[in-house]
Backbone as JSON, one array per atom type, in Angstrom:
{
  "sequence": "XXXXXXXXXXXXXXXXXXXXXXXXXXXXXXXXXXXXXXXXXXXXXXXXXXXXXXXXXXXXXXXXXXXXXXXXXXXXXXXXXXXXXXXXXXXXXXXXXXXXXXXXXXXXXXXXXXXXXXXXXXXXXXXXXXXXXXXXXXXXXXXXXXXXXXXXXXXXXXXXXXXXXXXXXXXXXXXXXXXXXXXXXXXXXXXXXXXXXXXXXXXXXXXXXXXXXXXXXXXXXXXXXXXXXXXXXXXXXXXXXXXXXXXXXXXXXXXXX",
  "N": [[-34.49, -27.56, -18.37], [-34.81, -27.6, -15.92], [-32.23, -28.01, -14.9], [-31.07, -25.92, -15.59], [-31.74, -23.53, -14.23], [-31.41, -24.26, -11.45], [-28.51, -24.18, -12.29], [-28.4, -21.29, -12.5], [-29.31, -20.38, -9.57], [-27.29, -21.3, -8.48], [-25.6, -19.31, -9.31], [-26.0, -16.57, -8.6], [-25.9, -17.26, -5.79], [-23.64, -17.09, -5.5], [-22.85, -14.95, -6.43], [-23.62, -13.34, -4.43], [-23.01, -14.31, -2.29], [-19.83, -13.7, -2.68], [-20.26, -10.59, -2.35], [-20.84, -10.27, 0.06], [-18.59, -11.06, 1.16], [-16.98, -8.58, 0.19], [-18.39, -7.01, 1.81], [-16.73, -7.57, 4.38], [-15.07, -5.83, 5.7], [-14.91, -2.88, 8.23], [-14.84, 0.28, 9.51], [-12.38, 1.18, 11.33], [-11.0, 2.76, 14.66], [-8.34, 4.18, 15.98], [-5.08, 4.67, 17.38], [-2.58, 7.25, 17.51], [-0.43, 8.17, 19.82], [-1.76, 11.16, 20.65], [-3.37, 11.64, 19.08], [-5.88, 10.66, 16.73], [-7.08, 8.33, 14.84], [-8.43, 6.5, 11.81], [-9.2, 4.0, 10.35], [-9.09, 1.42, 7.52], [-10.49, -2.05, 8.19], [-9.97, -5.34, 7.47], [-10.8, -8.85, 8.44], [-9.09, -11.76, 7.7], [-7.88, -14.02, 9.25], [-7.17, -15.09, 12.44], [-4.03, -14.82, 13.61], [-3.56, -14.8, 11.02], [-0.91, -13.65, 8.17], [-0.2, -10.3, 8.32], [-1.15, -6.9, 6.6], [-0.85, -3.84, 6.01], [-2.26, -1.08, 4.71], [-1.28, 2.28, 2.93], [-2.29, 5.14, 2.28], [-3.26, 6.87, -0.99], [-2.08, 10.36, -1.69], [-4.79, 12.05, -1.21], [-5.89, 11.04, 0.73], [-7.34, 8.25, 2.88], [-9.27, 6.19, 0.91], [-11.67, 4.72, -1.49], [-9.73, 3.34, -3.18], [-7.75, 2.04, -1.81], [-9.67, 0.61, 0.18], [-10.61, -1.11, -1.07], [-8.54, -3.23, -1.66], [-7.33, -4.0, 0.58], [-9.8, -6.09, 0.49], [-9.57, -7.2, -1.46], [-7.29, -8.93, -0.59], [-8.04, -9.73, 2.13], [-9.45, -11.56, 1.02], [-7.44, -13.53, -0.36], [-6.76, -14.3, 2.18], [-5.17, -12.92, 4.06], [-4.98, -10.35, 6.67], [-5.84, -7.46, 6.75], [-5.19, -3.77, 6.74], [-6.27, -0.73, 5.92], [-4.48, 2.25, 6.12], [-5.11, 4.88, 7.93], [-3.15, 8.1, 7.81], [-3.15, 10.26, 8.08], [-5.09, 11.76, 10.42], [-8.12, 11.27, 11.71], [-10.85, 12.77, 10.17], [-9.68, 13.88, 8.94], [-9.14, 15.16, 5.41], [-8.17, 15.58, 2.19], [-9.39, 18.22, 0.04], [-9.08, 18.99, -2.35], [-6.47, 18.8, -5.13], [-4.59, 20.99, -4.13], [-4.89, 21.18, -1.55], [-4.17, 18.96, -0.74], [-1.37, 18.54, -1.76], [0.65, 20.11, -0.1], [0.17, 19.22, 2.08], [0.7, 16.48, 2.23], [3.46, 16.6, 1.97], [4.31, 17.51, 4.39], [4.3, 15.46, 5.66], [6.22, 14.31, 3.84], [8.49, 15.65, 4.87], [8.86, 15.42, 7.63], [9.77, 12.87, 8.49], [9.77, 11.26, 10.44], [7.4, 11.49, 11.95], [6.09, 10.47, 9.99], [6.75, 7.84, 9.6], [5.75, 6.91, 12.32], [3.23, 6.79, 12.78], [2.79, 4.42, 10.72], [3.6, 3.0, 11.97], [1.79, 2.74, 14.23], [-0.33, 1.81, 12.69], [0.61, -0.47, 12.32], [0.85, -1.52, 14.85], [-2.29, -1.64, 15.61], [-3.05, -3.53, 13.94], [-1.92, -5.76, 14.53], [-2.99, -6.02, 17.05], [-5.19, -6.61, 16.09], [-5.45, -9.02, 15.51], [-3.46, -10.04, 13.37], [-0.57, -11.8, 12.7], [2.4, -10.93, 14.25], [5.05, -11.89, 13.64], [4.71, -11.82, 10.85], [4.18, -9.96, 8.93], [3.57, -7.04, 6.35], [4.1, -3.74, 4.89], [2.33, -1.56, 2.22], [1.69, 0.53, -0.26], [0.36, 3.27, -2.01], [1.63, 5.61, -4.09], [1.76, 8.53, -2.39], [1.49, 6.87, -0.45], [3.74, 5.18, -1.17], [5.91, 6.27, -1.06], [5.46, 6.01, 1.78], [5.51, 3.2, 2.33], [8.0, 2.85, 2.03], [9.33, 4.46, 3.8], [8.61, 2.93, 6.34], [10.59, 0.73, 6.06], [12.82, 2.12, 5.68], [12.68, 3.06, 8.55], [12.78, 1.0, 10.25], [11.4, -1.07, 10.85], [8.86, -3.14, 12.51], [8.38, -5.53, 10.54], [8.17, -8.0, 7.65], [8.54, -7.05, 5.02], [8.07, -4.67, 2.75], [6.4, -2.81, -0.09], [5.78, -1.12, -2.4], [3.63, 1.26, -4.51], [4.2, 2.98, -7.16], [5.31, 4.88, -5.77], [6.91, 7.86, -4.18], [10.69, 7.73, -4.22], [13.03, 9.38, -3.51], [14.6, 10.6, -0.51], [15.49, 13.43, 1.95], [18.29, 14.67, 1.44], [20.23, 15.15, 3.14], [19.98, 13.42, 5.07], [21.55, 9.96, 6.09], [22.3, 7.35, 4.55], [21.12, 4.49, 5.91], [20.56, 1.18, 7.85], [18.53, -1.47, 6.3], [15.97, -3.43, 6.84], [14.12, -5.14, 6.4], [12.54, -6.94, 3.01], [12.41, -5.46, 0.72], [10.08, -4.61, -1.97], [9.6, -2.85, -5.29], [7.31, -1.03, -7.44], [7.08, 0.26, -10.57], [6.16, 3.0, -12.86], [7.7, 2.73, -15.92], [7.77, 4.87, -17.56], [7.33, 7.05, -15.49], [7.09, 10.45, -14.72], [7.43, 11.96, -12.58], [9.45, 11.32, -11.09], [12.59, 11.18, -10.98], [15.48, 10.32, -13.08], [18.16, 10.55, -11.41], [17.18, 10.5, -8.84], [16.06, 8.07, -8.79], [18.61, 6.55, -9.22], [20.08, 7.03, -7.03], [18.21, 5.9, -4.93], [18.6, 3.48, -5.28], [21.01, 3.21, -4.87], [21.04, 3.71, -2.09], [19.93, 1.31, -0.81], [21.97, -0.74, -2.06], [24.08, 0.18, -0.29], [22.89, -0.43, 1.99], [22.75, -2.99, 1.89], [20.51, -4.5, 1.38], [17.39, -6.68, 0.82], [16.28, -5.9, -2.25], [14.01, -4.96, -5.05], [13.1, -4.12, -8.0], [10.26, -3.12, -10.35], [9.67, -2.65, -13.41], [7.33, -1.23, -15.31], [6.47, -0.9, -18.83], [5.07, 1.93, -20.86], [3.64, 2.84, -18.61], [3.04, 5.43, -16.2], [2.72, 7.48, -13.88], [0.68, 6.91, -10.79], [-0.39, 4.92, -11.83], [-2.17, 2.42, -10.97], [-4.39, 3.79, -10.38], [-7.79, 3.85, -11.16], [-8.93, 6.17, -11.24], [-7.38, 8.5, -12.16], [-7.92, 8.46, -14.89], [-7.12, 8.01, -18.77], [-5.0, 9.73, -19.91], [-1.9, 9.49, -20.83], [0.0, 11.7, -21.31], [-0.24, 13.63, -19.1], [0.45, 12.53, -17.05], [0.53, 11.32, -14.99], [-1.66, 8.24, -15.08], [-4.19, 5.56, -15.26], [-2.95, 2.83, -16.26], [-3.94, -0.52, -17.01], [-2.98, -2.92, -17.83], [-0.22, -2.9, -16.07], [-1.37, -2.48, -13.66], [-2.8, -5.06, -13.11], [0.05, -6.55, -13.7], [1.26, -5.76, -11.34], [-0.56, -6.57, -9.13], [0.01, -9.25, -9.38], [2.57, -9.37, -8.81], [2.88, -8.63, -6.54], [1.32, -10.38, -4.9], [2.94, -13.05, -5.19], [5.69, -11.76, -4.14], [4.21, -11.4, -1.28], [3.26, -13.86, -0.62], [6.43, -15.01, -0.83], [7.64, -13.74, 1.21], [6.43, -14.26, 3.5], [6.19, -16.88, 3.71], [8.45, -17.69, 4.02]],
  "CA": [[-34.93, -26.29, -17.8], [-34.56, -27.35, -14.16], [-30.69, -27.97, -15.07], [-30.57, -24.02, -15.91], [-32.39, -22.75, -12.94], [-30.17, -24.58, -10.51], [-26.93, -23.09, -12.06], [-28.94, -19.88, -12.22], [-29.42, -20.14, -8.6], [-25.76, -21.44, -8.03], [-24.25, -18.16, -9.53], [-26.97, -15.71, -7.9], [-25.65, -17.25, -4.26], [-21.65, -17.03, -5.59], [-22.4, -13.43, -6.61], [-24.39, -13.11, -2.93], [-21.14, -14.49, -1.39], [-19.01, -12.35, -2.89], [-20.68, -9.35, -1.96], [-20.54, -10.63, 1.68], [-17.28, -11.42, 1.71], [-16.47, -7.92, 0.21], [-18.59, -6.32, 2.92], [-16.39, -7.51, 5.79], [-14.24, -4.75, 6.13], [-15.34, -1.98, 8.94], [-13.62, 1.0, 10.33], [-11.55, 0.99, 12.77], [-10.62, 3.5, 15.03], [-7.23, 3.84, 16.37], [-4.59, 6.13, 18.02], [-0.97, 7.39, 17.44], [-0.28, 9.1, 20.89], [-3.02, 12.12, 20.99], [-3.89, 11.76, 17.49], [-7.11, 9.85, 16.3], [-7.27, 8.02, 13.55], [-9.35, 5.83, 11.08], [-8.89, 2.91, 9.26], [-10.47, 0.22, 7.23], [-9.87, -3.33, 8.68], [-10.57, -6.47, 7.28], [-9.74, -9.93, 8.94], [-9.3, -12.7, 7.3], [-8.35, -15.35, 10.33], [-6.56, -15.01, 13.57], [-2.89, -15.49, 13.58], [-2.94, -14.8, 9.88], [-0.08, -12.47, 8.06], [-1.23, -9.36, 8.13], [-0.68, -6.35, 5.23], [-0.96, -2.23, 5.89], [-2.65, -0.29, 3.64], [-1.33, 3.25, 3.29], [-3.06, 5.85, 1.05], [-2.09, 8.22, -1.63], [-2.03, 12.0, -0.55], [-6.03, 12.39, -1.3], [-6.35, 10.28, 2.03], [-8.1, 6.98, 2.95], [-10.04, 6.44, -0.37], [-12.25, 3.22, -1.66], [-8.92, 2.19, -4.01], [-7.19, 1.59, -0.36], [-10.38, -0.51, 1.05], [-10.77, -2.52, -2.44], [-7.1, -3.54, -1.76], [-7.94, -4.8, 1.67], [-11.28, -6.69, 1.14], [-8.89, -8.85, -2.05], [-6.24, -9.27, 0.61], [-8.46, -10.89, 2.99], [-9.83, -13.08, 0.25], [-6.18, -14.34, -0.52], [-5.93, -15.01, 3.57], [-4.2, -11.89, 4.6], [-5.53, -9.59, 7.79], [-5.67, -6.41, 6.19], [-5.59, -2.81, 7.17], [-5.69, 0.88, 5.26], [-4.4, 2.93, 7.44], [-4.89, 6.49, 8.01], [-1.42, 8.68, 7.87], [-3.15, 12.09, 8.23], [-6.08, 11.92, 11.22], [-9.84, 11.08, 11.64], [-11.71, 13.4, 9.54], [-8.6, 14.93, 8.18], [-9.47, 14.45, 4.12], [-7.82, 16.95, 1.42], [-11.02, 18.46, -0.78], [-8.16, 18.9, -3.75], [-4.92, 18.57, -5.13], [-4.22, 21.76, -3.63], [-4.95, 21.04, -0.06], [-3.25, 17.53, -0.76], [0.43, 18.39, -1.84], [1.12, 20.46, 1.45], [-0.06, 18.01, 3.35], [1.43, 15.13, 1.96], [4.73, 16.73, 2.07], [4.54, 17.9, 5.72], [4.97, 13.92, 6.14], [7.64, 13.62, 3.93], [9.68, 16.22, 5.81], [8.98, 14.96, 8.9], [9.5, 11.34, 8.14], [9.78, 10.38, 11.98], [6.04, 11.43, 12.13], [5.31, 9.7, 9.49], [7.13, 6.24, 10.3], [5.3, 7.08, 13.82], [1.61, 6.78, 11.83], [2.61, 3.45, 10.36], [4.0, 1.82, 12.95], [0.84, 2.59, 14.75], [-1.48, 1.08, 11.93], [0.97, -2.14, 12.33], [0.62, -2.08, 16.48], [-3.95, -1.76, 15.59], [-3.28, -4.73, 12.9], [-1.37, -6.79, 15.07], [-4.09, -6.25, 18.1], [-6.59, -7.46, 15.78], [-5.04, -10.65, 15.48], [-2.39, -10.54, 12.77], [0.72, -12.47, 13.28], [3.75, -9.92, 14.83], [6.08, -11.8, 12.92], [4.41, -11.63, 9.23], [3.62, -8.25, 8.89], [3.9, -6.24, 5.21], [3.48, -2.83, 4.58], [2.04, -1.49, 0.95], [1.24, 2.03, -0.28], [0.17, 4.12, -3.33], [1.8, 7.11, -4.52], [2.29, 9.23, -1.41], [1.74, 5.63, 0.32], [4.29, 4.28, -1.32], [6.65, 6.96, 0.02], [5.43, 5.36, 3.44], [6.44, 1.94, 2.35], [9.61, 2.63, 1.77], [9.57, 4.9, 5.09], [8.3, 1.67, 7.04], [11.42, -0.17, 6.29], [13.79, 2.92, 6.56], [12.7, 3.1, 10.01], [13.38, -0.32, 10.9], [9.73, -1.32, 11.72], [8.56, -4.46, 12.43], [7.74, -5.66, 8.87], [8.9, -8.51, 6.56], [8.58, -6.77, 3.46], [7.57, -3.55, 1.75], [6.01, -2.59, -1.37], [5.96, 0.84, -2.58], [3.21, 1.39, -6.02], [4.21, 4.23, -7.4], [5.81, 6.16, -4.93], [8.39, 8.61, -4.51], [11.82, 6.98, -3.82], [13.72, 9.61, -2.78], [14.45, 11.12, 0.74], [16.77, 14.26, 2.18], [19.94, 14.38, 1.11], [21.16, 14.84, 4.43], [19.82, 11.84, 5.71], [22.32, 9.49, 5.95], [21.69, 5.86, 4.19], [21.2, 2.99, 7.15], [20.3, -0.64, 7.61], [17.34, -1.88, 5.8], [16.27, -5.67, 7.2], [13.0, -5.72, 5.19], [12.59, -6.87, 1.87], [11.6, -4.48, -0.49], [9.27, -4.4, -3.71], [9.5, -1.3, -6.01], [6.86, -1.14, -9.01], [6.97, 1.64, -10.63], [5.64, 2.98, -13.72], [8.89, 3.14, -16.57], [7.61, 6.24, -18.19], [6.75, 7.94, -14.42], [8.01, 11.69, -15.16], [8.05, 12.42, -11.33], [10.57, 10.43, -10.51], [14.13, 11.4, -11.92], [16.67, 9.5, -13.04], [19.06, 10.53, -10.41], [16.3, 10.05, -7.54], [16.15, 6.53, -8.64], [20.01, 6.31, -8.91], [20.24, 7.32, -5.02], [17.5, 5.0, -3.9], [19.33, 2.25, -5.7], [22.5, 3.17, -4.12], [20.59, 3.54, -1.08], [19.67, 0.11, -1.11], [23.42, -1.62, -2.51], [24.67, 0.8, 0.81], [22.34, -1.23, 3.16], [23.17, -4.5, 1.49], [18.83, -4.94, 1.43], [17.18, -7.98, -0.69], [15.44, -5.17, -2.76], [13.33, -5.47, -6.4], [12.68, -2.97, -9.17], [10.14, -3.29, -11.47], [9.24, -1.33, -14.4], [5.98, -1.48, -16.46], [6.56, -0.25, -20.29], [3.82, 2.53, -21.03], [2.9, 3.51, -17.57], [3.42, 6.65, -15.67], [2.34, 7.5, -12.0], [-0.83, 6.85, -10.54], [-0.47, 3.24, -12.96], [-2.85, 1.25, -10.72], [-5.83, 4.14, -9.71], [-8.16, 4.2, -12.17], [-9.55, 7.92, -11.22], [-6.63, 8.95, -12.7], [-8.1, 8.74, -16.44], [-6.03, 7.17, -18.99], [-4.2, 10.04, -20.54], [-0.25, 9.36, -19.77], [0.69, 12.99, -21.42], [-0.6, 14.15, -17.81], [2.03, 12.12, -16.3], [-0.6, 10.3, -14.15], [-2.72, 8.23, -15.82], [-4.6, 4.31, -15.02], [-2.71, 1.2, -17.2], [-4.85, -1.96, -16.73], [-1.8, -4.48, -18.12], [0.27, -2.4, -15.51], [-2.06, -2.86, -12.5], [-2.76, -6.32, -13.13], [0.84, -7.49, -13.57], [1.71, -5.3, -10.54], [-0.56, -7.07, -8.2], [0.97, -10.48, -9.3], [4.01, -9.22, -8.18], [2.55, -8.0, -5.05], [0.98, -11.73, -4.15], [4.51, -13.69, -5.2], [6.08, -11.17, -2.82], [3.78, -11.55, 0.05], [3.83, -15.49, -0.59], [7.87, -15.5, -0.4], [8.29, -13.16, 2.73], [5.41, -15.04, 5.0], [6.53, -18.42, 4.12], [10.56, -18.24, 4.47]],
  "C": [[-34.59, -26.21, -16.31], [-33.02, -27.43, -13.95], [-30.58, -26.47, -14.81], [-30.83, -23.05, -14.6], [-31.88, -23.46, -11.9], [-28.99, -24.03, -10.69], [-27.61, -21.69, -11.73], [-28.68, -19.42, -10.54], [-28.26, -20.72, -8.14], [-24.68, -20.08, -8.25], [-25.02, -16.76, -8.71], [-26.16, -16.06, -6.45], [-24.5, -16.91, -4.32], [-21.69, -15.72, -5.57], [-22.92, -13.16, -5.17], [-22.8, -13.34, -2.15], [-20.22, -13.82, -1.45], [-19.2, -11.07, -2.32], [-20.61, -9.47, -0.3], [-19.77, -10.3, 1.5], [-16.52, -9.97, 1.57], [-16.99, -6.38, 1.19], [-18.46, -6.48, 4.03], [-15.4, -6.71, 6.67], [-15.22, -3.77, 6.84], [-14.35, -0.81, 8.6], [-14.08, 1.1, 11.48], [-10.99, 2.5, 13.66], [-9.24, 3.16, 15.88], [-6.15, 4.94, 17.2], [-2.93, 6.35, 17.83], [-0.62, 8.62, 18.5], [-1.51, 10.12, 20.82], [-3.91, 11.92, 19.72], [-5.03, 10.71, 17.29], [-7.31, 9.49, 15.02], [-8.42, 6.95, 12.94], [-9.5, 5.1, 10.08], [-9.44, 2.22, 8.69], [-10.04, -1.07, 7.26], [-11.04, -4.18, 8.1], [-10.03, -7.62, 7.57], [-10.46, -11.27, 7.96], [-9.66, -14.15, 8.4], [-7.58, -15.2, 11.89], [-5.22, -15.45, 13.49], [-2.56, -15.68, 11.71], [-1.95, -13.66, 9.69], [-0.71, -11.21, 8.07], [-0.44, -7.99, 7.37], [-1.49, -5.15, 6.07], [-1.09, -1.73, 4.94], [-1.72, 0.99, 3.63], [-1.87, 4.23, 2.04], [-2.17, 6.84, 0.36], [-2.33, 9.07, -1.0], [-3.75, 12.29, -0.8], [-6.35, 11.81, 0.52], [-6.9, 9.28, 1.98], [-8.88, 7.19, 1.67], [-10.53, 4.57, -0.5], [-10.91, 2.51, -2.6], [-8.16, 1.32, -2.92], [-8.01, 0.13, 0.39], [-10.48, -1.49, -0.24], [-9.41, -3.21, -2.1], [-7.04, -4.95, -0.67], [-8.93, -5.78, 1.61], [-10.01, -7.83, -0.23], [-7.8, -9.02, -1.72], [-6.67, -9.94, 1.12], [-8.8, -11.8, 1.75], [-8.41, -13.96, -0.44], [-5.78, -14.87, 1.36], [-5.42, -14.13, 4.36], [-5.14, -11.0, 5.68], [-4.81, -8.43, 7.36], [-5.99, -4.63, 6.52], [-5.58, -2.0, 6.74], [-5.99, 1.74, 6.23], [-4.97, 4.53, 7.43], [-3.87, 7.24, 8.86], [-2.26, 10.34, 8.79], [-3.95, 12.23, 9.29], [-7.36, 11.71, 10.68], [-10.13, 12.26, 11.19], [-10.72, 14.36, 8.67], [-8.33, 14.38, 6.36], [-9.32, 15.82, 3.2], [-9.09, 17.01, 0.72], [-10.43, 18.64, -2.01], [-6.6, 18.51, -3.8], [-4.02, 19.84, -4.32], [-4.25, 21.93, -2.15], [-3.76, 19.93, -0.11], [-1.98, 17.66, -0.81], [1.21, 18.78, -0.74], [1.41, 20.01, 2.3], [0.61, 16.85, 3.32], [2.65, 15.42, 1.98], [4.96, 17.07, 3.42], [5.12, 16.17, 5.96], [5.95, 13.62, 5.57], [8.57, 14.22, 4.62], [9.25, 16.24, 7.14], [8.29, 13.48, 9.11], [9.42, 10.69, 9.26], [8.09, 10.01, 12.39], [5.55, 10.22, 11.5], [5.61, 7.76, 9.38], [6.18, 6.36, 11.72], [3.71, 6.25, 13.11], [1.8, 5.28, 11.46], [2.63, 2.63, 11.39], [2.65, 1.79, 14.37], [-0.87, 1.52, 14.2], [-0.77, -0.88, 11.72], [0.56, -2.74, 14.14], [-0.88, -2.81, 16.49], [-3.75, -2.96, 14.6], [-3.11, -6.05, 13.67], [-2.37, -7.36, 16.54], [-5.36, -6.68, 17.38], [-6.72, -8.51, 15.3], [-4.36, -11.24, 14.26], [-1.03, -10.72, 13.43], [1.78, -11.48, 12.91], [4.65, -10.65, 14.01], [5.98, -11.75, 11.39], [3.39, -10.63, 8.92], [3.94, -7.48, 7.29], [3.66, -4.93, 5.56], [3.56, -2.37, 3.36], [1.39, -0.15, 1.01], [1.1, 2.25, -1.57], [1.08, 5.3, -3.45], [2.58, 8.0, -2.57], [2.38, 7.7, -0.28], [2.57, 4.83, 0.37], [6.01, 4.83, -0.9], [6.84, 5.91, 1.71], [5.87, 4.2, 3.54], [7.79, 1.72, 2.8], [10.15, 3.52, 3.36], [9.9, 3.27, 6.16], [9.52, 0.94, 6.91], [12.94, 0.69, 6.31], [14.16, 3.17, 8.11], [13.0, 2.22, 11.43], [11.86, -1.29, 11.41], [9.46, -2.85, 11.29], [7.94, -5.23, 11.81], [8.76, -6.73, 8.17], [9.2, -7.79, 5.29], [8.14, -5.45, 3.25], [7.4, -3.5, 0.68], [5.64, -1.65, -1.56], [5.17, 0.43, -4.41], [3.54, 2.96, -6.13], [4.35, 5.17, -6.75], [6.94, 6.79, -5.06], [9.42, 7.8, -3.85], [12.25, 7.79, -3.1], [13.4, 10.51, -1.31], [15.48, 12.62, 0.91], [17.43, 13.78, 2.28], [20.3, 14.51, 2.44], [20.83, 13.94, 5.17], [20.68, 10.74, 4.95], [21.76, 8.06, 5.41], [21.75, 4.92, 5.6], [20.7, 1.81, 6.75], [18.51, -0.44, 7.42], [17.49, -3.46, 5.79], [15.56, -6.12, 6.47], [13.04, -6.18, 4.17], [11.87, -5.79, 1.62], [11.47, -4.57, -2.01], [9.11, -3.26, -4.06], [8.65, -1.64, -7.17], [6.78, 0.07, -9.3], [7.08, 2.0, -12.52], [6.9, 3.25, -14.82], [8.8, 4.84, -16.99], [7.21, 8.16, -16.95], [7.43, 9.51, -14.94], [8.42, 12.71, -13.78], [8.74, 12.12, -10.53], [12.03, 10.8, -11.52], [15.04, 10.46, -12.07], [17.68, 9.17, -11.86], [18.11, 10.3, -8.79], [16.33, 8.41, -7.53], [17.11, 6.21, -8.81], [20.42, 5.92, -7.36], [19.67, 6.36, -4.48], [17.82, 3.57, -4.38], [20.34, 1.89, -4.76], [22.46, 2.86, -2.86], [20.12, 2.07, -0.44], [20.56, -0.83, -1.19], [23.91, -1.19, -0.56], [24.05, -0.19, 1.81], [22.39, -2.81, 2.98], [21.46, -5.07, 2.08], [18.85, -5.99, 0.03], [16.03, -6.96, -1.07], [15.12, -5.64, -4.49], [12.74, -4.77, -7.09], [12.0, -3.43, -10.25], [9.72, -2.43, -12.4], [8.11, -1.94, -15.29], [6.4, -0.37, -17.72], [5.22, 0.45, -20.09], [3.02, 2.64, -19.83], [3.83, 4.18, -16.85], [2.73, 6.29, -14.13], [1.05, 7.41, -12.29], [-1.16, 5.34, -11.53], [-1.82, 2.44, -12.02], [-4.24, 2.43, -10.05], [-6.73, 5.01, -11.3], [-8.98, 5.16, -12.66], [-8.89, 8.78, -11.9], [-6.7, 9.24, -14.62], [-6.94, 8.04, -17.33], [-5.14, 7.75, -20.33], [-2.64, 10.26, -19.56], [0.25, 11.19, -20.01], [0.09, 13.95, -20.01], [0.56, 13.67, -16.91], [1.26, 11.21, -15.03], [-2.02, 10.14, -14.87], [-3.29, 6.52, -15.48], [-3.44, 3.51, -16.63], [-3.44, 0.15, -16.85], [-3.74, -2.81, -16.68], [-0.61, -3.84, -16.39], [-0.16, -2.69, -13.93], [-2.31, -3.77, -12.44], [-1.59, -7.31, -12.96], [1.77, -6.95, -12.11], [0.77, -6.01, -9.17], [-0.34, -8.58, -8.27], [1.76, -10.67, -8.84], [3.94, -9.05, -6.57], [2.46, -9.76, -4.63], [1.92, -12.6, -4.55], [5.21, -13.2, -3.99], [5.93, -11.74, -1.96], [4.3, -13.21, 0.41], [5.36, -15.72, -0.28], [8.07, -14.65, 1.45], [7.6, -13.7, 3.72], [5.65, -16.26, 5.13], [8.4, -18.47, 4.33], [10.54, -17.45, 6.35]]
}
């Protein structure tokens, strides 16, 4: 009996610990020239790598800070950034698409936004030379921005974002690595969009990585999304699970070479 009530009280303090550990994320406040923003930072250790959140087009959201709090518990100094401003939070999909496209057509802005949530990461004591950046959906747009732009980043990882960019933007050098997951069955992604951002990619002679999950569509890893695919955004579990495997292999190869 006193055997049982010692583990008892061994898994009572583990689940206590846990719950710490996943309430060490704050926010952060931050600034991109006039602009005010608002992030959610969690540090793991000083001089560790450190990983950029960026959100889908809803804005900062708890799938962003869950991301961050099992980042730091792998080691990583973790940040979800905010793209759009302090208090600036769509109330639907109909506020959201506007908005989220103002950043893709004016991708300078929105490389501007990241590279500000890598300057606030790096001042809070992640290491300048092992830096990621990682996004959802409209975030994962920003990924793939982040290493169009040239920004001071080992790696990128884009979930479920849009690939492509304006056609009249010319292809350039990409130094980053880049991770693509992306749902096989997505239906907002075209064939020929992911042709281009292939090509786009061979053109820059980048160490880039495509993967595809069978039976998932967009939105594959947020599980607000419900889990009918004939919507075209819908949660996979096997999909989100073997997608952040891929994510922590990644990180592991670009922070240790």
């Amino acid at each position: 009996m006193i055997g049982k009530i010692k583990t008892l009280i061994v898994l009572v303090m583990g689940l206590m610990s846990m719950k710490v550990a996943l309430a060490q994320g704050q926010l952060t406040k931050y600034n991109d020239g006039t602009t005010n923003l608002e992030g959610y930072l969690v540090k793991a250790k000083v001089g560790a790598p450190g990983v950029v959140i960026i959100h889908q087009w809803m804005g900062l959201s708890d799938h962003e800070k869950t991301s961050a709090n099992k980042l730091a518990e792998l080691g990583y100094n973790a940040l979800a950034a905010d793209i759009y401003g302090e208090n600036i939070r769509p109330k639907n999909t109909g506020e959201a698409a506007p908005l989220a496209g103002s950043y893709k057509k004016d991708y300078q802005l929105f490389q501007s936004r990241i590279k500000a949530a890598i300057v606030e990461l790096v001042r809070q004591g992640a290491d300048p030379k092992r830096i990621a950046v990682m996004g959802y959906c409209f975030g994962g747009t920003g990924a793939i921005e982040a290493a169009r732009g040239l920004l001071p980043v080992a790696g990128v990882i884009s979930f479920h974002g849009s690939l492509q960019k304006d056609k009249v933007r010319p292809n350039g050098a990409i130094n980053s690595k880049v991770l693509v997951l992306h749902g096989a069955d997505d239906p907002f992604e075209t064939e020929q969009e992911i042709k281009d951002f292939q090509q786009e990619m061979r053109e820059a002679k980048a160490d880039w990585e495509m993967v595809y999950y069978a039976n998932a569509v967009h939105a594959f890893t947020q599980i607000a999304a419900g889990n009918d695919n004939s919507k075209g955004a819908a949660y996979n579990e096997m999909a989100d699970k073997r997608s952040w495997e891929h994510l922590k292999l990644f990180l592991t190869e670009i922070f240790t070479n």
